[in-house]
C-alpha angles and dihedrals in degrees: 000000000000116000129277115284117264113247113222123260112235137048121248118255099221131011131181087203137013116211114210105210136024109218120127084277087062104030087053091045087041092060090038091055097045084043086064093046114263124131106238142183128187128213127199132147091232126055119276107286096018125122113035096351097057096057100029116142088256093235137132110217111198093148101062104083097149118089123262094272132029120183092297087082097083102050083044094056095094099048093052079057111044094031114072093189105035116130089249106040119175107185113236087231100048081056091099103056093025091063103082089048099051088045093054074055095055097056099044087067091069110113100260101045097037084056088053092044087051090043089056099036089054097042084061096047100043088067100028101096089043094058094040088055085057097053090045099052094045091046085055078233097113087122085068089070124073110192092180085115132232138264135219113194138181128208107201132063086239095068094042083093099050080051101061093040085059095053097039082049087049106050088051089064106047098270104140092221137171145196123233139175130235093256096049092054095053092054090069088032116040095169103074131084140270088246088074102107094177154290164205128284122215108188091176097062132087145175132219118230092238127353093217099055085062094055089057097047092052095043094047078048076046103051090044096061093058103280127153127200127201123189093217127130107234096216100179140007140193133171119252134185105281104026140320130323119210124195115219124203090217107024120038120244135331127214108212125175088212133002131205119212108207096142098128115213095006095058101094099083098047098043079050089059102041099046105010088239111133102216115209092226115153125160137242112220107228116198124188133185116213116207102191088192097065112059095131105045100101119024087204141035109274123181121192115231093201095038091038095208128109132234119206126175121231145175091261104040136295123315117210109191143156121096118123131216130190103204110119137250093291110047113102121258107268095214088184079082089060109048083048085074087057079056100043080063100071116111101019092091133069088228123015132272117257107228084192106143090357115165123207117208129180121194130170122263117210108232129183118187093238098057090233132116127239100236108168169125124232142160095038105308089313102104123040123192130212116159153102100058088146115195088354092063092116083033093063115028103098093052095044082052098058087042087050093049087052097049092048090047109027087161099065120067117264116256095218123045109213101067114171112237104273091221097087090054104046124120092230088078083082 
């Protein structure tokens, strides 16, 4: 793993828009603006592709079209709070806070606004490998993504069942999906176990060799374009007359014409302070557990629907990743939820995993109760919104980035053609 990359030294000059974050939302949304000819700068208190962007699970999920949580969730509720490494764990002290947005949860999975939340996450992952395959190849990076699918597989004769439902579900909605048997599935993947009953196939999926290496590649294009990045916390911001100021921790304060909010899990209190609006934005804690001996176990992405964790192949080892945590934003990591993935493992292969050299890693994930992300313009044009993609935050960059560039610049003529509606996405929904 190569170091961060270095942010650049000086402050532009000028700048039509300023990007808060620089995650792969913003990285993405920062090369579509100066593409369409802004001068831009990003600010973020990390290097470019740290945080979330930098341990995601590396897949693209274009398969998972149905919001973070169906009924389930409430017979499931004891067990987030009394099991610390269940795949699904809710602290007992983020409760509290935790409580009005799992209640605006709980009334999105009514029928009519599950099915909207469905209809808007599906409308961003029909067209997000297409646009990712557009980035990529302008960005000369189309070696980073892998299209070979993904698979989900189940080991017992009671899940065969689920198994069926899901793909069944999924058919209904749009999701090309087949079944395979287990067989079949070790044929394109020798390494698993016999236990492996079966599966399904996603052909419309894909993984990238190594999130953060995509991050490098889009920030030098970036850069190229014109792009400055600047490693500075924005602390505060307020509208003024002629733009946006941002309040630094460490450099004053910044004048901006328009700003950009892009900062994941830390964009509620600015967007607060920009628009009034209180976003219910709270985070799911990722963890992953990277096993640099095992690179070439899998040659695709394979997630375990008994186990509920993912497996994805890359350049530097195997990420398992998958288990989700609501905690908050200041609780420290608990890495013990991370080694259990290196546990979840036994029995799928044929011969156990070596955890020799293996690195855990936890980053925050931006969730909003509705599944859906804010993509947006408000104040007149001053303030742009792009957040909250939750676990689809990779899966939908590329195709955030090109809505975000349309709705900067509606008087140019979008550079990709399939644009989702806007209205699902709008702040106005809060």
């Amino acid at each position: 793993m190569g170091p961060p990359n270095q942010v650049d030294g000086n402050a532009a000059p000028q700048v039509d828009i300023t990007v808060v974050g620089a995650g792969i939302i913003g990285i993405c949304c920062a090369l579509a603006l100066a593409r369409q000819g802004l001068k831009v700068q990003v600010l973020d208190k990390q290097a470019p592709g740290m945080g979330a962007s930098f341990g995601n699970a590396g897949h693209m999920a274009t398969e998972q079209v149905f919001p973070i949580a169906d009924a389930s969730i409430l017979t499931r509720l004891p067990g987030m709070l009394m099991d610390p490494m269940g795949p699904l764990r809710l602290d007992w002290r983020h409760l509290p806070r935790a409580l009005p947005w799992f209640t605006r949860l709980l009334l999105n999975l009514r029928q009519a606004p599950y099915a909207h939340s469905v209809r808007g996450i599906r409308a961003l992952n029909e067209v997000s490998l297409c646009a990712w395959h557009k980035l990529l190849d302008t960005a000369g990076g189309r070696h980073l993504l892998k299209s070979d699918g993904s698979f989900l597989v189940h080991e017992t004769p009671d899940t065969a069942t689920e198994l069926q439902a899901i793909k069944a579900r999924m058919a209904d909605h749009g999701v090309t999906v087949e079944a395979w048997k287990g067989d079949a599935i070790r044929e394109r993947a020798p390494e698993l176990s016999a236990r492996v009953q079966g599966g399904l196939f996603f052909p419309d999926t894909g993984h990238v060799v190594n999130p953060y290496s995509v991050s490098e590649l889009l920030v030098a294009a970036a850069r190229q374009h014109g792009v400055c990045f600047h490693q500075r916390e924005v602390t505060r911001a307020r509208l003024s007359e002629h733009g946006v100021t941002l309040t630094t921790a460490d450099s004053g304060t910044i004048q901006t014409p328009r700003v950009l909010l892009a900062c994941g899990a830390h964009s509620a209190p600015l967007t607060a302070e920009l628009t009034g609006v209180r976003v219910p934005l709270d985070t799911e804690r990722g963890y992953h557990l990277m096993l640099p001996r095992e690179a070439h176990r899998l040659p695709l992405a394979v997630t375990s629907l008994e186990r509920r964790f993912i497996m994805t192949p890359m350049r530097e080892g195997l990420r398992l990743a998958g288990t989700v945590e609501f905690a908050g934003l200041q609780r420290p990591a608990n890495m013990q939820r991370a080694w259990q993935l290196h546990r979840l493992t036994q029995g799928l292969f044929r011969d156990p995993l070596s955890a020799e050299g293996a690195t855990p890693w936890m980053g925050f994930r931006p969730s909003l109760p509705d599944s859906l992300p804010i993509i947006d313009s408000v104040q007149h044009g001053k303030v742009l919104l792009a957040f909250g993609h939750h676990h689809l935050g990779l899966t939908q960059a590329a195709i955030t980035a090109e809505m975000i560039a349309t709705l900067a610049t509606p008087e140019r003529t979008p550079s990709f053609q399939s644009l989702p509606e806007p209205a699902p996405y709008r702040l106005n929904r809060f």
